[in-house]
C-alpha positions in Angstrom: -11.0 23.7 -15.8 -14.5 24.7 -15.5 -15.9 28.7 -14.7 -18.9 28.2 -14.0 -18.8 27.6 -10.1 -22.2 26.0 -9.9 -22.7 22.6 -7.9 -26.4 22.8 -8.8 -27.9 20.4 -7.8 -25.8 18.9 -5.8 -25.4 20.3 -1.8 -22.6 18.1 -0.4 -19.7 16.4 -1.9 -18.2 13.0 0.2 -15.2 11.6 0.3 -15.2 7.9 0.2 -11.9 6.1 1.4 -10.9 2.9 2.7 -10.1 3.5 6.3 -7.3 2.4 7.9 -5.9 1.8 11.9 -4.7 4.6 14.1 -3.0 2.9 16.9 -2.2 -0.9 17.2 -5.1 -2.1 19.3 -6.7 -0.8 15.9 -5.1 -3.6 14.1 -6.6 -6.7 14.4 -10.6 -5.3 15.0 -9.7 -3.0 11.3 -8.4 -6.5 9.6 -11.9 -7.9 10.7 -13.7 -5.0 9.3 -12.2 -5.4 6.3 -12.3 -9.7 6.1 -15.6 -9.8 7.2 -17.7 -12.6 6.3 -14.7 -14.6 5.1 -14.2 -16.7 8.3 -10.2 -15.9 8.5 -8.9 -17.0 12.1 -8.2 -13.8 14.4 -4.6 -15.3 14.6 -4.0 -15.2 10.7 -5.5 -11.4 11.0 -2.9 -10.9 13.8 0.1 -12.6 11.0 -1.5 -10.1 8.3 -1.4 -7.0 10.5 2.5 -7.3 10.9 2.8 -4.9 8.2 1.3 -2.2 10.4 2.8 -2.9 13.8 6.1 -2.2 11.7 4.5 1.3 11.4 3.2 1.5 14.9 -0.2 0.1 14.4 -0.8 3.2 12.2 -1.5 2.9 8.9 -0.9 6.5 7.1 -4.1 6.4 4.7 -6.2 8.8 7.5 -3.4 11.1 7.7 -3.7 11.7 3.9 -7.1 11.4 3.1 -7.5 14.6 6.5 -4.9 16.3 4.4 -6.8 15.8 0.9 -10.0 17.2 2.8 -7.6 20.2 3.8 -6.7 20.7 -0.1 -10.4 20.3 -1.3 -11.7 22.5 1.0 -8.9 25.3 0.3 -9.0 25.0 -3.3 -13.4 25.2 -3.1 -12.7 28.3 -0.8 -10.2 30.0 -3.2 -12.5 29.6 -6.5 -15.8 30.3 -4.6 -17.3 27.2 -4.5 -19.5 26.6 -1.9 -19.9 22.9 -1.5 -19.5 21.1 2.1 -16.9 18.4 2.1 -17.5 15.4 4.2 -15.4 11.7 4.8 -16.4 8.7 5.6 -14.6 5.6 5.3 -15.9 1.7 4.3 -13.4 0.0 7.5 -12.4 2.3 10.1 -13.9 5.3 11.6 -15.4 7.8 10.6 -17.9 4.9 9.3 -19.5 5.6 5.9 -22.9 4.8 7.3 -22.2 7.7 10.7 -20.8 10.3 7.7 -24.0 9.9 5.9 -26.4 9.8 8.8 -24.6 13.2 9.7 -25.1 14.4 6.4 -28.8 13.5 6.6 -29.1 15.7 10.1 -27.2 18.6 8.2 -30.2 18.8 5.7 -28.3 17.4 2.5 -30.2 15.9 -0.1 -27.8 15.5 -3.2 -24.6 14.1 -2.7 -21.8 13.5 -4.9 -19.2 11.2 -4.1 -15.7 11.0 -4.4 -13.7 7.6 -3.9 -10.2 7.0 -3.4 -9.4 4.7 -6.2 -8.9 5.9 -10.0 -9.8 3.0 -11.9 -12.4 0.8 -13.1 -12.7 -2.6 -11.1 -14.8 -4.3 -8.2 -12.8 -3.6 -5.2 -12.2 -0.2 -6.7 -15.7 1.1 -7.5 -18.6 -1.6 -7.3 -17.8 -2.1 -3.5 -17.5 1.1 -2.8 -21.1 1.6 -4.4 -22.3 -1.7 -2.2 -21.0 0.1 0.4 -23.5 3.2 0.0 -26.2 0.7 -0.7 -25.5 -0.9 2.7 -25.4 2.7 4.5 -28.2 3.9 2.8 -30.4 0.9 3.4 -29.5 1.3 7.3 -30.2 4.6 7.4 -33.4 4.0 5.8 -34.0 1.3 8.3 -33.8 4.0 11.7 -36.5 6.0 9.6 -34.3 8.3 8.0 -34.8 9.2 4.6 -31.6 9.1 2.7 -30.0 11.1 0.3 -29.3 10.6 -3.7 -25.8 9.6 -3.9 -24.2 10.1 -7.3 -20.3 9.0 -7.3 -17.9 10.9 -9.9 -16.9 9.1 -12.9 -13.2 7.7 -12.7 -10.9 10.2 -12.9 -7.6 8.1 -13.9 -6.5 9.7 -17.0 -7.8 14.0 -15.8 -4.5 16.3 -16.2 -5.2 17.0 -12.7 -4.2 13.4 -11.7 -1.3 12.7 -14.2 0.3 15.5 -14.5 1.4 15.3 -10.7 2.8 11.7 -11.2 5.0 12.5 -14.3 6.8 15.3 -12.1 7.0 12.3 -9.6 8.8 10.2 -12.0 11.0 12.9 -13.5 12.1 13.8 -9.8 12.9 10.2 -9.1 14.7 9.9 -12.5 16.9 13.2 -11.2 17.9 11.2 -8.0 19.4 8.1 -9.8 23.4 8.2 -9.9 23.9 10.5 -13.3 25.8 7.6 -14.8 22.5 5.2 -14.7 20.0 7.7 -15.2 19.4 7.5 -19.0 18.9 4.1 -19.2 16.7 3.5 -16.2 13.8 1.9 -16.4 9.9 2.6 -15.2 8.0 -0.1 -13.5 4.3 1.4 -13.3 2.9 -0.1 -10.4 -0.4 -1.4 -9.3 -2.7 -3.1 -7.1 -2.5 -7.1 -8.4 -6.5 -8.3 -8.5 -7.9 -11.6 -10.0 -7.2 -12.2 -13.2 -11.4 -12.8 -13.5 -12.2 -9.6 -11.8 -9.8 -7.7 -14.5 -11.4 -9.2 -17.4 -14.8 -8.0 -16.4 -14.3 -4.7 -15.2 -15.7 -1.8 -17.0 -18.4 -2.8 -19.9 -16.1 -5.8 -20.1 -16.7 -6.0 -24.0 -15.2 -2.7 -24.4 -12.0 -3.5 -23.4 -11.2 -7.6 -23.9 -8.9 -9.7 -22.3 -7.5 -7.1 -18.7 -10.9 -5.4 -19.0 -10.8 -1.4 -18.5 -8.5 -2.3 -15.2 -5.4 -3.5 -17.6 -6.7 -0.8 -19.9 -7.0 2.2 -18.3 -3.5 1.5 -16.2 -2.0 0.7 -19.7 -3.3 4.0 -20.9 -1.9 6.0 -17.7 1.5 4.7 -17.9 2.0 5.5 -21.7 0.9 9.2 -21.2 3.7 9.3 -18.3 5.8 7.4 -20.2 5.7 9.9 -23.4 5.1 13.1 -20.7 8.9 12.4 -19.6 9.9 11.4 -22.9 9.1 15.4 -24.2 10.6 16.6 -21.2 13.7 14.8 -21.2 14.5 13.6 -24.4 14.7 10.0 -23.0 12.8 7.6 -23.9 12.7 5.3 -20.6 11.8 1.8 -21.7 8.7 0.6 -19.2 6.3 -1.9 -17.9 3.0 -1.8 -16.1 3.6 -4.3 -12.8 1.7 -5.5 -9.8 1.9 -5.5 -6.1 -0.2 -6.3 -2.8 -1.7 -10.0 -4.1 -3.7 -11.3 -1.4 -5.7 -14.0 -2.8 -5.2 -17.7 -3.2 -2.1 -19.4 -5.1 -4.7 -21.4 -7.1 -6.1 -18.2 -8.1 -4.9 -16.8 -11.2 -4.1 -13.2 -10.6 -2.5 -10.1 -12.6 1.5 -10.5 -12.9 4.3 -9.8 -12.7 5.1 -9.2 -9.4 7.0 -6.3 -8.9 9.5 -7.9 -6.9 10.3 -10.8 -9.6 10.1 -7.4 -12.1 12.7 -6.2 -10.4 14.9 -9.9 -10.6 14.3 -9.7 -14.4 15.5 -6.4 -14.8 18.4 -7.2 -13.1 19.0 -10.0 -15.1 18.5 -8.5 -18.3 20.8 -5.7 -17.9 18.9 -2.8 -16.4 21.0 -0.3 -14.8 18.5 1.1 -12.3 14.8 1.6 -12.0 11.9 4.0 -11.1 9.0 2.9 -9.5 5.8 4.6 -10.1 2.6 3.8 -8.4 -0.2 4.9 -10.7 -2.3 2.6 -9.1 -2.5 4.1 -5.9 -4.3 8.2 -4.5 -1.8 8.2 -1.8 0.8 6.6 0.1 -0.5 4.3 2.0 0.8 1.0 3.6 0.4 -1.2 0.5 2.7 1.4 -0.8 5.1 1.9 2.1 5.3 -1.7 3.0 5.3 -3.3 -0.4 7.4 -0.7 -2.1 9.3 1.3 0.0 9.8 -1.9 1.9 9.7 -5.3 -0.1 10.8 -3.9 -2.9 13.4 -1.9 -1.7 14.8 -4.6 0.2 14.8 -6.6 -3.1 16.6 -3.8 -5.1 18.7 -3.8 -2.6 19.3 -7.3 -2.4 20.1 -7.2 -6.3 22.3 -4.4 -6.0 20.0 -2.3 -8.5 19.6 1.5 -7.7 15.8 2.4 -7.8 13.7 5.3 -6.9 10.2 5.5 -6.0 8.2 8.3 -7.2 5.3 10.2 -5.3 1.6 9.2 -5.5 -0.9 11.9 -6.1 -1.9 13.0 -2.2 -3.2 16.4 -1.6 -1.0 17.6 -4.6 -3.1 21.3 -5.6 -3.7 19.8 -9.2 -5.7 16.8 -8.2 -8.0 19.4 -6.0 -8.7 21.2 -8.6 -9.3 18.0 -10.9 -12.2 17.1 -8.3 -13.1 20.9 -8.6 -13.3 20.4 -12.3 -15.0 16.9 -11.9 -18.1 18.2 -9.3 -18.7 21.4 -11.7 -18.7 19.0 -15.0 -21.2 16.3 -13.3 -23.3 19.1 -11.9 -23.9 20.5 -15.4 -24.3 17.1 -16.7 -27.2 16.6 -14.2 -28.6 20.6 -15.1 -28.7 18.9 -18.6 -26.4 21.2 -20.1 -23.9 20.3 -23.1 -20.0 19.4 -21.2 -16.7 18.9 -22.4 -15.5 16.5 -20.8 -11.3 17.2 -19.4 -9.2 13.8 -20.3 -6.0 13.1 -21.4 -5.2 10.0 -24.4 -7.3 7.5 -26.4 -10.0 6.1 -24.2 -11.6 9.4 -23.1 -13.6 10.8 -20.4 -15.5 7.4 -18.4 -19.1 6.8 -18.0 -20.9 8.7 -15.1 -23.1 6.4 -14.8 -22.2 2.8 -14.0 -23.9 0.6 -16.6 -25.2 -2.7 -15.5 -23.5 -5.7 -14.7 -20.6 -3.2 -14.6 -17.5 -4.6 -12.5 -19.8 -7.6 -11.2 -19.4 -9.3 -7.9 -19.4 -13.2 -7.7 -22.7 -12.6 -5.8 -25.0 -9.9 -6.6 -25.4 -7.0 -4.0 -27.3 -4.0 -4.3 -25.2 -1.0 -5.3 -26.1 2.5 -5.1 -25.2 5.5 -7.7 -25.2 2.9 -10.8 -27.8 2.3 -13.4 -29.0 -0.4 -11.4 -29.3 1.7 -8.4 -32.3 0.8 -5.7 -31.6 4.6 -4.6 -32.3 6.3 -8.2 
């Protein structure tokens, strides 16, 4: 981690989530937000939102994002960093467009922005950089001049992020009956996206077939993978899986399915499992519903004793990762000579989205990217 505690030139930091429903007349009007433009009946929104209602209408994303913000802003105060946190979200309140337009009144210029998803991919970065182009463009249209947005570079394989996840998956190993423990296996789970959209995300030729999506998650489970191996002396066999598919059947998307993962474990012998969701900041409801429900109803169903270890959250080490992160982009920016902190074979990622990075099947302005109409 970085000494030098200056955020030079930048004068607010952001954090950009998805958003999710507070009560369950938030339900439906949040599943529009986030459908928009798709023309998916209001009933069909109503069928989708059943996941929440089994929570209360609530989904827990705002409660952990309010309790990341808590963790950020201790861990600036403790080290001396002076850097105002905001949060604004792309679906639900608060709006990305009111955040910045409050940032804007509050005299800030330079803004660096921290989203909620790890990983190289269009629904995990390009959007949210659509998103700022949308919100900067309507602030511009009131009159307002708006601020350079820079977003930080993806921050899957920092120690800060990782580390936190193998003690998740060593806890969860602990809790398996002692008699299946050792032979348990680790399902590394992610969000399931077209098999299109993996192949060209990142600099697409960088990576091949998965693109830096398959990639980079490939890369995260291995250093887990050999983390618990050192500590243990085990060596877990494991998989990377996916969860959460939403699209069409014709639609080719990322498998397998972490439900039919769990069926051919079963079948081949496994004697328990640990899920791990590397994909995922916190846990929200694609990880309540689809794991700690779905899939523990299929383990269940199997008769297949399997854990479920922690996501990142507000865990003090991934604080000070974003600490680490604003100070090393902030001396990039003063044109200084960084170090960059990352763990394994692919290195530290780009800080600067290239173009045609992550594309989206139509092309949409996107801010804090190489092609960004907001340099």
């Amino acid at each position: 981690m970085r000494d030098a505690l200056d955020a030079t030139p930048y004068d607010a930091l952001l954090l950009l989530s998805f958003g999710g429903p507070e009560g369950p007349d938030d339900v439906v009007p949040f599943l529009e937000n986030v459908t928009r433009g798709r023309g998916i009946p209001k009933e069909r929104l109503k069928e989708v939102g059943q996941h929440y209602f089994l929570f209360g209408g609530v989904s827990p994303i705002n409660d952990q994002n309010r309790a990341l913000l808590d963790a950020l802003r201790k861990d600036f105060a403790d080290h001396g960093l002076g850097l105002p946190i905001y949060w604004g979200n792309r679906n639900w309140a608060p709006y990305l467009t009111d955040t910045l337009r409050e940032m804007v009144a509050d005299g800030h210029r330079r803004v660096l922005v921290l989203a909620t998803s790890a990983y190289a991919s269009y629904s995990g970065c390009r959007q949210y950089r659509e998103n700022l182009a949308d919100s900067l463009a309507a602030l511009e249209a009131e009159g307002l001049q708006p601020p350079r947005v820079d977003k930080l570079r993806h921050y899957f394989n920092h120690p800060g992020f990782v580390k936190p996840m193998v003690d998740g998956v060593i806890e969860s190993l602990a809790g398996l009956p002692e008699e299946v423990r050792d032979g348990a296996h680790i399902a590394f789970s992610t969000h399931s996206i077209p098999t299109a959209s993996a192949d060209t995300s990142g600099p697409a030729e960088d990576h091949g077939e998965g693109g830096a999506y398959v990639a980079q998650h490939l890369e995260v489970a291995r250093l887990i993978a050999d983390a618990v191996r050192e500590r243990t002396g085990v060596d877990h066999p494991w998989q990377l899986v996916y969860q959460s598919r939403s699209g069409a059947p014709h639609i080719p998307w990322l498998e397998p399915d972490i439900c039919d993962h769990l069926e051919e474990r079963h079948a081949s012998g496994a004697p328990a499992v640990v899920i791990a969701p590397i994909g995922f900041v916190s846990d929200h409801m694609e990880v309540l519903y689809d794991l700690d429900t779905e899939a523990k109803a299929k383990a269940e169903e199997l008769g297949l004793p399997m854990r479920r270890s922690a996501t990142v959250g507000a865990d003090p080490r991934f604080a000070a990762a974003i600490r680490d992160l604003v100070l090393e982009r902030a001396s990039v920016e003063r044109g200084q000579e960084v170090t960059p902190c990352a763990l394994g074979a692919l290195g530290a990622s780009h800080n600067l989205c290239p173009v045609g990075c992550c594309p989206a099947r139509a092309p949409q302005p996107a801010a804090a990217g190489a092609d960004s109409p907001y340099a």
